[in-house]
ZAMARGU-4260 file (C-alpha; in steps of 0.2 Angstrom, whole numbers, plus 5000, padded with zeros to 4 digits):
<rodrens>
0) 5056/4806/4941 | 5041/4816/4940 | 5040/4835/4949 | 5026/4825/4959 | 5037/4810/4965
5) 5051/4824/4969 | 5040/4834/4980 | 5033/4817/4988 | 5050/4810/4992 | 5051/4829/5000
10) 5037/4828/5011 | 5043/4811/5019 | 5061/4818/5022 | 5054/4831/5031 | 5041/4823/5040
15) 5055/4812/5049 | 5064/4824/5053 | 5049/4841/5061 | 5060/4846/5072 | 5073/4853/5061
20) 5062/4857/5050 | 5053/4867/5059 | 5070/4873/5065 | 5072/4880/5049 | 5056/4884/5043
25) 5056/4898/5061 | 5070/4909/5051 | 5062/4912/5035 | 5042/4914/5047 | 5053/4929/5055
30) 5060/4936/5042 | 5046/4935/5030 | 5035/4940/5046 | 5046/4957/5045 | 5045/4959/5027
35) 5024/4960/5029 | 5025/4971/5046 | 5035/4984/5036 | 5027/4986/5020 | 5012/4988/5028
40) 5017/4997/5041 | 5026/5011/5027 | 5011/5010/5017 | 4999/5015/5035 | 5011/5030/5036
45) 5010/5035/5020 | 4993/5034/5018 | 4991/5045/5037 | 5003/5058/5032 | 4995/5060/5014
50) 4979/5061/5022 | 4983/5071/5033 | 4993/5085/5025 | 4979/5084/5010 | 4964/5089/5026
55) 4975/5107/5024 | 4967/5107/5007 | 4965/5101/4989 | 4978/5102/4978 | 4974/5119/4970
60) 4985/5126/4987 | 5001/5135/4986 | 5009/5137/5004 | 5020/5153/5008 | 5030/5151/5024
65) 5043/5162/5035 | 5061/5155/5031 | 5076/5159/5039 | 5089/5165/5025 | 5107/5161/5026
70) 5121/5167/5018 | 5130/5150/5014 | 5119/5145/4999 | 5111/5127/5001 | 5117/5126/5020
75) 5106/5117/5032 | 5098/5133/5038 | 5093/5137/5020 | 5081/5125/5022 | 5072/5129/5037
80) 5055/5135/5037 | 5042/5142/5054 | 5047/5131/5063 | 5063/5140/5063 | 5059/5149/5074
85) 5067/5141/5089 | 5082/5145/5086 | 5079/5162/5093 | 5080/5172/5074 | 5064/5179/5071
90) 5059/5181/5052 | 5043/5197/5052 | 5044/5202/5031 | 5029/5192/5028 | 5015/5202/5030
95) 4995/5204/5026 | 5000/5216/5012 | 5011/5200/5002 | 4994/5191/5004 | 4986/5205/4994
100) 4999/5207/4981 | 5001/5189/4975 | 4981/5189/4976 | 4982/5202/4959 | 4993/5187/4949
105) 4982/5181/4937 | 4979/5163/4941 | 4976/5165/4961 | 4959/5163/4965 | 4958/5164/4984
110) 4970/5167/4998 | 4973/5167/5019 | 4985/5171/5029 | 4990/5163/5047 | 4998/5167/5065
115) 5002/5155/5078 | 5004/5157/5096 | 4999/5148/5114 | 4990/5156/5125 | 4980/5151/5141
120) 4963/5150/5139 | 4950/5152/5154 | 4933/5150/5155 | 4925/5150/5175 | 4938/5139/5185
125) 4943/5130/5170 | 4961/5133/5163 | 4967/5126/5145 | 4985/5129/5139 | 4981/5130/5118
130) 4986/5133/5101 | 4980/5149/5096 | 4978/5150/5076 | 4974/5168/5070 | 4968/5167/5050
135) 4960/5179/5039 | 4943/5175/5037 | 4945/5166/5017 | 4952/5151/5029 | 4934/5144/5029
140) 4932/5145/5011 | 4948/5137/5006 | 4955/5126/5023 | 4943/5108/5024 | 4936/5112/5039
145) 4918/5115/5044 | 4909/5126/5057 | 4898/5114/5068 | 4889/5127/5078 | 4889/5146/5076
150) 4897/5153/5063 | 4915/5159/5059 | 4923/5176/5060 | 4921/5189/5047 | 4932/5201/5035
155) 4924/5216/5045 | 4924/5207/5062 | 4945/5205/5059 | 4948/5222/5051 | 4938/5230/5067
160) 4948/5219/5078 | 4936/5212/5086 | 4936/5200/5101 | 4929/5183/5092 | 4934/5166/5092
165) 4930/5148/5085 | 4934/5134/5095 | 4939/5117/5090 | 4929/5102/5093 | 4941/5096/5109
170) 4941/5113/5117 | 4922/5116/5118 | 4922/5100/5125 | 4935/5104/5136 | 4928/5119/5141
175) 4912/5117/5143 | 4909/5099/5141 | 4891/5097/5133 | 4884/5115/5141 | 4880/5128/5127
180) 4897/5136/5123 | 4891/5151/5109 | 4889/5167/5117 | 4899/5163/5129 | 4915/5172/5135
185) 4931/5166/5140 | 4948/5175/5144 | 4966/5177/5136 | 4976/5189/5144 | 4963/5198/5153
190) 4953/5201/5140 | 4937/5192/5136 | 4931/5185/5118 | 4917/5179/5115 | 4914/5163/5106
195) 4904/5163/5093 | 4908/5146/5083 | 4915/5129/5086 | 4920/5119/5074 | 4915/5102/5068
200) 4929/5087/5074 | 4944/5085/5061 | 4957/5075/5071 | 4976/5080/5070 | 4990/5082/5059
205) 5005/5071/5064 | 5005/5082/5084 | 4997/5097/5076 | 4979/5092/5085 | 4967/5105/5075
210) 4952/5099/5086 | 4962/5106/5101 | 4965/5124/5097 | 4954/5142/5096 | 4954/5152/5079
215) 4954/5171/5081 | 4952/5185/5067 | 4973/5188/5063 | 4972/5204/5066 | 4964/5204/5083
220) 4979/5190/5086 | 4993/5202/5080 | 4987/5217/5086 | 4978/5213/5104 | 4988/5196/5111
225) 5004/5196/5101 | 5010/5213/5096 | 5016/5210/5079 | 5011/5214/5063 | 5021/5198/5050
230) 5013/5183/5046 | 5020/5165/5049 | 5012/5158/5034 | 4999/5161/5018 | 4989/5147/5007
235) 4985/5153/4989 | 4971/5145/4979 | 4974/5144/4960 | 4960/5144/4947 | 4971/5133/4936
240) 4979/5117/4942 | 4990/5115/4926 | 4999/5130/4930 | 5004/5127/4946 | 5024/5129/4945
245) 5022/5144/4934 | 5012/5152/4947 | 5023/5148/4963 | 5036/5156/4951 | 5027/5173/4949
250) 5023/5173/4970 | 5044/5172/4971 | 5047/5184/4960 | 5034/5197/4967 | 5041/5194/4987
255) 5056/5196/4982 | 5050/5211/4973 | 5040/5218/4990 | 5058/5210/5001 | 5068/5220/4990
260) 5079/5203/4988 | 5088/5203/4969 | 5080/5192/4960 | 5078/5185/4942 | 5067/5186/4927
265) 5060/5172/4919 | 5053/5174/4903 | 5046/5158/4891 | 5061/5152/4883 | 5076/5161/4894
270) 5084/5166/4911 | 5088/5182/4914 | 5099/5187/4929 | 5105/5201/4937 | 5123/5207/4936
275) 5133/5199/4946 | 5121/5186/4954 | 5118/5168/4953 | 5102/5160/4943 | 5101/5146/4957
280) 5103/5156/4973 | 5089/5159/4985 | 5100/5158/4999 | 5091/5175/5005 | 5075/5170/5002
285) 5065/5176/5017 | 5051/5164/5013 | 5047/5145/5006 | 5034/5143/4992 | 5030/5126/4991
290) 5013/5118/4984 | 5005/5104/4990 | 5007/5092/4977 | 5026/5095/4979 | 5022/5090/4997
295) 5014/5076/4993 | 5029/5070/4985 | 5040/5077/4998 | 5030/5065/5011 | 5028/5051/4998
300) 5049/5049/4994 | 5051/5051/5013 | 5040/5037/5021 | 5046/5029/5002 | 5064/5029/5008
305) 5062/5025/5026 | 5052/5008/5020 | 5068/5003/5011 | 5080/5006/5023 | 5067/4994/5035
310) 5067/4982/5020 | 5086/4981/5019 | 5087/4978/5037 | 5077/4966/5036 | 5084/4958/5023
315) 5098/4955/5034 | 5089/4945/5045 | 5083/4934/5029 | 5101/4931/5025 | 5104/4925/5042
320) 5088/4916/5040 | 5096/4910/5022 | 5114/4904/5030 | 5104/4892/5041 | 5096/4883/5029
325) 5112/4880/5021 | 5117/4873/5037 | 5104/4861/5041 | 5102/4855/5023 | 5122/4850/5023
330) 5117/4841/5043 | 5103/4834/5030 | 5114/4828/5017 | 5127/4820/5028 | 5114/4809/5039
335) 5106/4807/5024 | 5122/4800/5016 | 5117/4780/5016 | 5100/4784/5008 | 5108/4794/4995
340) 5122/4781/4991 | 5105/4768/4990 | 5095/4779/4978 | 5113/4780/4964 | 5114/4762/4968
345) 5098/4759/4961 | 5102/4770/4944 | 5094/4787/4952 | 5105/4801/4942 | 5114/4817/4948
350) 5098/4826/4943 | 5085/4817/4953 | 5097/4818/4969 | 5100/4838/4967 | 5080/4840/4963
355) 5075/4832/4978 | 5087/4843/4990 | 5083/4857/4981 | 5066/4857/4979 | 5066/4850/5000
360) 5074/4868/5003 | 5061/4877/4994 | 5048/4870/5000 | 5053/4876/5017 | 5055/4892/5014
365) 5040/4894/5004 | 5030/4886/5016 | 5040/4898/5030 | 5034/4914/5018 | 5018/4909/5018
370) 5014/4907/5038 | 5024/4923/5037 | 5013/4931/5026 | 5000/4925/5038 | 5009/4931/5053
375) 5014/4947/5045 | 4996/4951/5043 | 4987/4945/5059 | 5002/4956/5068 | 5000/4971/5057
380) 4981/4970/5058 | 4983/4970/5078 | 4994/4985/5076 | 4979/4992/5068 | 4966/4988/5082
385) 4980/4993/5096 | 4982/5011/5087 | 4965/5015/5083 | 4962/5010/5103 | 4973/5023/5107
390) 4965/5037/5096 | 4977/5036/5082 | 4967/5036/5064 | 4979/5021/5058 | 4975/5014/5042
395) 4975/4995/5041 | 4984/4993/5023 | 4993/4978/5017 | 5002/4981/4997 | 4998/4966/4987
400) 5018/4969/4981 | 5022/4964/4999 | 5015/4945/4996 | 5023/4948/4979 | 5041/4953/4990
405) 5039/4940/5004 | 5035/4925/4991 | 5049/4930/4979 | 5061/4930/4993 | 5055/4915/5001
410) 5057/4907/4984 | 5074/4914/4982 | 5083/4910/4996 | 5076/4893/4994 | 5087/4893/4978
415) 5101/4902/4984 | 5103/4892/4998 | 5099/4875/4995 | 5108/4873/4979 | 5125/4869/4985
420) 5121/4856/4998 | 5109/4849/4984 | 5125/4848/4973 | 5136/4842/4986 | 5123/4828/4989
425) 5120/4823/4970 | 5141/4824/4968 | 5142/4809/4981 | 5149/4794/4978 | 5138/4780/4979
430) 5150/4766/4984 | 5160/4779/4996 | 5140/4784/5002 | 5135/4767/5006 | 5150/4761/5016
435) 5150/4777/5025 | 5138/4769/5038
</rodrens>
C-alpha cells in the first residue's frame, strides 16, 4: 500500500467513528492549547519586563544600590538590596560623596544619585498619597524620561535646596486635571513647592508607576522632608560599553575603599588579597553593583525558567493526553478485530496493518496540535486585548518555536502512543480475528 491509500483507509476509520475521535482528538487540543498559551505568555513577560527595566536606561548604566550585609557569606540576606529595607535594618553609607568619587574612574561618563520616600501631596482640597523620588539633577540627561512642560530642577536649584518639583504625568492630572499646573504650589509637610515641570507619560515598571509620582532636588528631599543625608541608589554612565565589568570592578573597589570594608586588588593577570581574608567574600558589602545588561539576563533566565517549569507542567497534561490515545486506539483495534482478520485474509502484511493504526493515531494528534495551535493563539491574543483593556502594555507575542514545540509533540505522542496498539493489531491472528465475531 501507498502512504496515500494508508492515510485514506485512516480517514474512513475515523469518519465512522467522530465521536471517539473527537474524544481523543480534545486531549491533545488541550494540551497543545497549553503548550501555545504559555510560550506566548513567557515570551509577553519577558518581552514587558526587558522593556521595562531598559526605559531606566540604555545599556551604558551601572546601578549602585544599598544592601544589607551579613556576616554568614552567601546567606539569603546577602543578597538583599533597597528593598531591604523592611526588615527594619536601615543601611545610610551610601552617600552623594560615593557619587562623586566613582565619577573620577576613568571610564564613567555621567552619574545620579536617588532617594525614595511617600509623602502626601496637596494641592486646594485635593489630597494624593505618592511616590516621592528625590534625584540629582544629571537624572534628565541619563534616565529616558522627558519633560513635557516646564522644565526640570537644576544642580544650583538642589545644592540651594530649593522648594521645586516635577510631577509625573498621572499626578498633574490628578491634581489638577487639565488646569495649568506650572507655577503652581502644593504642599508636603507644610511646606509649599512649587511645581515647575511635569513630565511627559512613561507608564510603569512592574508596580513601580513612574507616571504617578513627584521628582524633587535630593538634597531638598534629604535635607527638608526626610532628614537623612545617604542615598538609596546611584546609576553610572560609562563612555565605553566594552568595559563594562572592569568598571563595576573599580566602583567596588573604591566603596569599599570610602566603607572602609577590606577588600582586594585586582590587577591584569592576578588576585591579590588581603591577609587573612577571603577573595570571594563580599558578605560585608554594604552596597550591590550590578549593570543593566547583567539585569537583563537576570530577568531573561528568570521569566526563561519560569516558562519551563509551565512547559513541564504542561507536559503532564500531554502525557495524560497521550495515555488516552493509547486507550482508545486498543478500544479501536478490538472492535476493529473482524476487519483486521479480513484485510490479513486477503494477503494485507503486518506492515500495512501497523501503518494504518499508526498513522490513524497521528493523524489525530496532529490534527489536535493544529486546532491547538489555533486555539492557543486566538486565547493568547484575547489575553492581549483583555490586558491592554485594563491598562496593562501587554505584548501580543507568539515564538515560532512554539508551533515548532506544539507540532513536535503532537507528532510524538502520536508515535509514542499509537505504536503498541498498532503492533498489537498487526500481530493478530487472522483466523483467530475472523472467528472472533
Amino acid at each position: 500500500m501507498q502512504i496515500g491509500d494508508y492515510i485514506k483507509t485512516t480517514l474512513t476509520s475515523m469518519r465512522s467513528n467522530l465521536l471517539r475521535t473527537s474524544l481523543t482528538v480534545l486531549g491533545v487540543v488541550i494540551g497543545i492549547t497549553s503548550v501555545i498559551i504559555v510560550f506566548s505568555a513567557g515570551a509577553g513577560i519577558e518581552n514587558l519586563i526587558v522593556g521595562q527595566v531598559q526605559s531606566f536606561g540604555g545599556p551604558d548604566l551601572i546601578e549602585t544600590e544599598i544592601k544589607i550585609p551579613s556576616n554568614k557569606r552567601g546567606s539569603a540576606v546577602d543578597q538583599q538590596s533597597a528593598t531591604s529595607m523592611a526588615m527594619g535594618v536601615q543601611v545610610t553609607s551610601l552617600t552623594l560623596k560615593d557619587m562623586d568619587d566613582l565619577l573620577k574612574l576613568p571610564n564613567i561618563k555621567n552619574a545620579y544619585a536617588g532617594v525614595i520616600g511617600q509623602e502626601q501631596i496637596g494641592y486646594g482640597n485635593e489630597q494624593k498619597r505618592s511616590v516621592v523620588m528625590g534625584v540629582t539633577a544629571s537624572f534628565i540627561e541619563i534616565d529616558q524620561a522627558e519633560i513635557e512642560t516646564g522644565s526640570f530642577f537644576t544642580d544650583a536649584e538642589d545644592k540651594s535646596l530649593e522648594k521645586v518639583i516635577v510631577l509625573g504625568h498621572k499626578m498633574k492630572k490628578e491634581l489638577f486635571g487639565n488646569g495649568e499646573a506650572i507655577g503652581k504650589f502644593v504642599t508636603i509637610r507644610k511646606q509649599k513647592y512649587r511645581v515647575i515641570g511635569v513630565m511627559k507619560e512613561r507608564g510603569a515598571v512592574m508596580t513601580f508607576d513612574f507616571d504617578d509620582m513627584v521628582y524633587m532636588p535630593i538634597r531638598t528631599l534629604q535635607k527638608r522632608v526626610m532628614g537623612i543625608d545617604h542615598v538609596m541608589y546611584m546609576m553610572h554612565q560609562v563612555h565605553d560599553t566594552s568595559r563594562l565589568k572592569e568598571t563595576a570592578e573599580n566602583m567596588r573597589l573604591t566603596l569599599r575603599e570610602n566603607h572602609d570594608i577590606k577588600t582586594v586588588y585586582l590587577d591584569q593577570s592576578s588576585l591579590v588579597k588581603n591577609i587573612g581574608e577571603d577573595l570571594t567574600d563580599t558578605s560585608k558589602d554594604d552596597f550591590r553593583v550590578v549593570t543593566m545588561v547583567e539585569t537583563i539576563e537576570i530577568m531573561e533566565t528568570v521569566t526563561g525558567a519560569i516558562t519551563l517549569l509551565l512547559l513541564a507542567i504542561v507536559a503532564v497534561s500531554l502525557v495524560v493526553g497521550g495515555v488516552g490515545i493509547m486507550n482508545i486506539m486498543y478500544v479501536a483495534v478490538t472492535e476493529r478485530t473482524m476487519e483486521i482478520g479480513l484485510r490479513k485474509a486477503v494477503g494485507a502484511k503486518y506492515k500495512d496493518i501497523m501503518w494504518q493504526f499508526l498513522i490513524e493515531s497521528i493523524i489525530i494528534t496532529v490534527a489536535g496540535g493544529i486546532i491547538g495551535i489555533v486555539l492557543g493563539v486566538l486565547i493568547s491574543f484575547s489575553i492581549y486585548l483583555g490586558a491592554n483593556h485594563l491598562g496593562f502594555n501587554w505584548p501580543f507575542i507568539v515564538p515560532l518555536k512554539s508551533f515548532v514545540v506544539a507540532l513536535g509533540f503532537s507528532t510524538f505522542f502520536g508515535l509514542a502512543f499509537g505504536l503498541y496498539p498498532a503492533r498489537k493489531a498487526a500481530r493478530l491472528d487472522p483466523i483467530k480475528a475472523l472467528i472472533s465475531e
